[in-house]
C-alpha positions as CSV (number, residue, x, y, z in Angstrom):
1,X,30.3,9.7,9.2
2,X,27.4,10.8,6.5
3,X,29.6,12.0,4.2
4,X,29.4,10.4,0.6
5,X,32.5,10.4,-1.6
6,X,32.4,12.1,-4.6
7,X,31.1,10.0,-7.5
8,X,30.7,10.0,-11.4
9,X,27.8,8.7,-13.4
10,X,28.9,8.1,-16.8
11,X,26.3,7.6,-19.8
12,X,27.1,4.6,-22.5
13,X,27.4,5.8,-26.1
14,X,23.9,5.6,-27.8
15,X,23.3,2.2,-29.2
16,X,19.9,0.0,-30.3
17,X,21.0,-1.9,-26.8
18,X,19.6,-0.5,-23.0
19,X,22.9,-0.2,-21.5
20,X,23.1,0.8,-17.6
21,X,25.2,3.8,-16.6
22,X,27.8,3.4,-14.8
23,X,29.0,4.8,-11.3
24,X,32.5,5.5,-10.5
25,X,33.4,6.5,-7.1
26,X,36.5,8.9,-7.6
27,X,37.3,10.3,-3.7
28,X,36.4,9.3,-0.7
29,X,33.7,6.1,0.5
30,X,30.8,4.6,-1.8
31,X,28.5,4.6,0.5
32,X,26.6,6.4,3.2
33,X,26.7,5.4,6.4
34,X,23.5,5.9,8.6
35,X,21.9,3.8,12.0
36,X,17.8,2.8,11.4
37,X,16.4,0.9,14.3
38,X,20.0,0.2,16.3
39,X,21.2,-1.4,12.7
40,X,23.9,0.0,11.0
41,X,23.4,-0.1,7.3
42,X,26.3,1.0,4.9
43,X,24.1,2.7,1.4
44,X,25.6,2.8,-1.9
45,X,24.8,6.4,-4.0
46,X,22.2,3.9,-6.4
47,X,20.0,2.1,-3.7
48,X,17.4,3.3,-1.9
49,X,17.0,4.5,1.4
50,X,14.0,6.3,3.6
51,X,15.4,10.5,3.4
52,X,13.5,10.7,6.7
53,X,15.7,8.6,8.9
54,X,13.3,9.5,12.4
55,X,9.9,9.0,10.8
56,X,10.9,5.7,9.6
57,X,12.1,4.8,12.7
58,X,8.6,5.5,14.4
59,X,7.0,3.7,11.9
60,X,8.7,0.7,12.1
61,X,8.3,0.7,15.9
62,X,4.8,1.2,15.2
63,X,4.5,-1.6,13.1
64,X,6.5,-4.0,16.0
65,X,3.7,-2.8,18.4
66,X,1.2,-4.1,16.4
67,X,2.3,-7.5,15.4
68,X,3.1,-8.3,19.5
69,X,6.1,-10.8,17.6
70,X,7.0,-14.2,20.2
71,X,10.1,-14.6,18.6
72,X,9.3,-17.8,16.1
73,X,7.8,-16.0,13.5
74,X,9.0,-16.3,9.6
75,X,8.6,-13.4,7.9
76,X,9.1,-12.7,3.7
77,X,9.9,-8.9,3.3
78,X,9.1,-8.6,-0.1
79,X,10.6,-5.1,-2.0
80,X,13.3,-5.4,0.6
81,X,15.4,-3.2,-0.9
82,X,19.3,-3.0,1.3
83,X,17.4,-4.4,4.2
84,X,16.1,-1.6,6.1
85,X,13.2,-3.0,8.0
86,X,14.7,-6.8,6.9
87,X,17.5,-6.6,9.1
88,X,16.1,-5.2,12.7
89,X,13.1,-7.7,12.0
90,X,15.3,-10.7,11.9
91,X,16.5,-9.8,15.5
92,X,13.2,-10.5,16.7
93,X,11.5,-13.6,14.9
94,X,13.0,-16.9,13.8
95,X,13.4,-16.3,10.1
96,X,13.5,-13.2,7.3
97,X,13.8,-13.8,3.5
98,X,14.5,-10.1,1.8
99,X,12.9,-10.0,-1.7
100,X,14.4,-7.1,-4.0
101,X,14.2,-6.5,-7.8
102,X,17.1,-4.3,-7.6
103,X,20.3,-6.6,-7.7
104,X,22.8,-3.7,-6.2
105,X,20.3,-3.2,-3.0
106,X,20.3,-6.9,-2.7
107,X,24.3,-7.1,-2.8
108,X,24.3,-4.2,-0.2
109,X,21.2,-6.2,1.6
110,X,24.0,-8.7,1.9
111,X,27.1,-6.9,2.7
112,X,24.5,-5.4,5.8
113,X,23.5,-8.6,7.3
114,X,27.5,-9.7,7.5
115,X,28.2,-5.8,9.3
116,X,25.5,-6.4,12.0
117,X,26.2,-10.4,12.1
118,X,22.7,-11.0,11.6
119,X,22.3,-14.8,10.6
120,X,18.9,-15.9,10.1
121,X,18.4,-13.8,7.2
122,X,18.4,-14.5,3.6
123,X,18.0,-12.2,0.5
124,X,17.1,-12.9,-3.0
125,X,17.2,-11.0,-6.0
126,X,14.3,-11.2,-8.6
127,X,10.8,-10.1,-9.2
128,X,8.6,-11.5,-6.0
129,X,6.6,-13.7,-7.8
130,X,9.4,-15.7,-9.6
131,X,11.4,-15.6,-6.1
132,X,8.4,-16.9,-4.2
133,X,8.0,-19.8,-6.3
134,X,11.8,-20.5,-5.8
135,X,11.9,-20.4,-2.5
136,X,8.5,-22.2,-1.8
137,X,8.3,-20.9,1.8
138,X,4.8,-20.4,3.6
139,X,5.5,-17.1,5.8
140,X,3.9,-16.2,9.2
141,X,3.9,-12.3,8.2
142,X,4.3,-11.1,4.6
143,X,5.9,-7.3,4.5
144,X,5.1,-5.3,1.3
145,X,6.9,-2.1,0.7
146,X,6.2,-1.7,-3.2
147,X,7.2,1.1,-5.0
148,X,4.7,3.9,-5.7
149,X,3.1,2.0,-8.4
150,X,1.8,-0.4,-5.6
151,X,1.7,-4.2,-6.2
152,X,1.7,-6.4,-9.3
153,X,-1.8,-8.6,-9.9
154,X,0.7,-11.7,-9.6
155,X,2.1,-10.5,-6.4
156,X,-1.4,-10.4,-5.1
157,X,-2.6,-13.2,-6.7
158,X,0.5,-14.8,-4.7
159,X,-0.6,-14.0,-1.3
160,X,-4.0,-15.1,-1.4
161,X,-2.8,-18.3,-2.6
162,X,0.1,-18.7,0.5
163,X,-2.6,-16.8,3.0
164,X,0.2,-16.0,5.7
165,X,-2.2,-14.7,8.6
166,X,-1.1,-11.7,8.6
167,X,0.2,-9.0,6.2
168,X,1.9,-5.4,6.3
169,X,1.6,-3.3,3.6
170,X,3.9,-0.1,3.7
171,X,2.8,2.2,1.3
172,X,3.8,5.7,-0.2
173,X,1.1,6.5,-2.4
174,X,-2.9,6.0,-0.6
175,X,-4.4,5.4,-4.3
176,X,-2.7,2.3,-5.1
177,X,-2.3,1.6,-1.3
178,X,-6.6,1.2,-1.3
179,X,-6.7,-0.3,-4.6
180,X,-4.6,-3.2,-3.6
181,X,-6.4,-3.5,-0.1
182,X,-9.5,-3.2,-1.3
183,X,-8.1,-6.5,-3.9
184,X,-7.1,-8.2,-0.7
185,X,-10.1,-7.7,1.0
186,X,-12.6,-8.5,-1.7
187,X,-10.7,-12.2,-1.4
188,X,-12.9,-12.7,1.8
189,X,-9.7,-13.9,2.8
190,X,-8.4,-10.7,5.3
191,X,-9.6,-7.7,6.3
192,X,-7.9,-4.7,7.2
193,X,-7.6,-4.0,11.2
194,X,-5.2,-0.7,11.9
195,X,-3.7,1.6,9.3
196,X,-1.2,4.3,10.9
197,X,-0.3,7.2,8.7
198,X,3.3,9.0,9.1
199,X,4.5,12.7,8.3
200,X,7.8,11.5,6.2
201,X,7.6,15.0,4.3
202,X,6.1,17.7,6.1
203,X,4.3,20.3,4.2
204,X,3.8,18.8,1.4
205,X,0.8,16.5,0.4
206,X,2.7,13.1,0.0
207,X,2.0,10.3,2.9
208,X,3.8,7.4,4.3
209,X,1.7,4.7,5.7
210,X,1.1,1.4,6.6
211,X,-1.7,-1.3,6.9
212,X,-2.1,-4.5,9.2
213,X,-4.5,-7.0,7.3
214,X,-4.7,-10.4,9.1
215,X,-6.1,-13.5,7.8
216,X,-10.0,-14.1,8.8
């Protein structure tokens, strides 16, 4: 059931324009099939996806043992990507909105929620900032998962203006991971109370890890 069907990238001709390449799937499914946190998410060959299905699975149940959820909660995941921790959040609060750059993660974001009938869920696609304003929605719990790079000054900028009491912040580099805290914190605003690292890659020096800041 992990298979993934043989697919072809395909460069466009060289031109003064940035042109996309494009996938083909030639045998067999799109997609890669794979269960995170009792969800079953369906992930197309050019989305991402954690490679280490178990550690991210302990570190989202480390995060749900931290934020003790009651069930009413809104939460904004922003950098959502297909839904991974989106989706088995929603089952337990009131109210998710996914935020995700990517547009094909946010159409198989989509396509996920309507597999697991999982209702009270809505994604956009768009850069955070521009999406937040859209949406106008003051969340409970803000979840950041950036990309290595670590936040945009907007995105932060963002949060201290909505000031949700509490924020996770998923991180896969500890440089920009402390740099952005230590922006958050400097607000007098929130202050970091438990940071859990995880093993995603043994032997090697990268680390997974994740912050809880709440509001002071």
């Amino acid at each position: 059931p992990r298979l993934l069907g043989l697919r072809l990238n395909t460069n466009p001709p060289r031109t003064n324009a940035i042109v996309a390449k494009t996938t083909h799937t030639i045998v067999g499914k799109s997609y890669l099939r794979e269960i995170f946190a009792g969800v079953e998410l369906n992930i197309a060959a050019d989305t991402f996806f954690q490679v280490n299905t178990r550690a991210a699975e302990l570190l989202y149940q480390a995060i749900i043992d931290q934020l003790n959820l009651s069930g009413d909660e809104t939460i904004i995941d922003a950098y959502c990507g297909i839904g991974t921790f989106s989706l088995p959040l929603a089952q337990k609060v009131r109210q998710v909105v996914g935020i995700e750059i990517n547009h094909a993660a946010i159409q198989q974001a989509k396509k996920n929620a309507v597999l697991n009938q999982i209702r009270n869920i809505t994604f956009y696609a768009g850069k955070v900032k521009n999406c937040l304003e859209q949406i106008q929605l003051k969340p409970d719990i803000f979840l950041l998962d950036p990309p290595r790079k670590g936040c945009d000054p907007q995105v932060i900028e963002t949060l201290l203006s909505l000031q949700p009491s509490c924020i996770v912040y998923i991180s896969c580099k500890p440089s920009t991971l402390a740099r952005d805290i230590q922006l958050l914190s400097q607000s007098n605003i929130y202050q970091p109370l438990y940071i859990q690292p995880a093993d995603f890659f043994p032997q090697t020096t990268p680390t997974e890890c994740f912050v809880i800041l709440k509001k002071k």
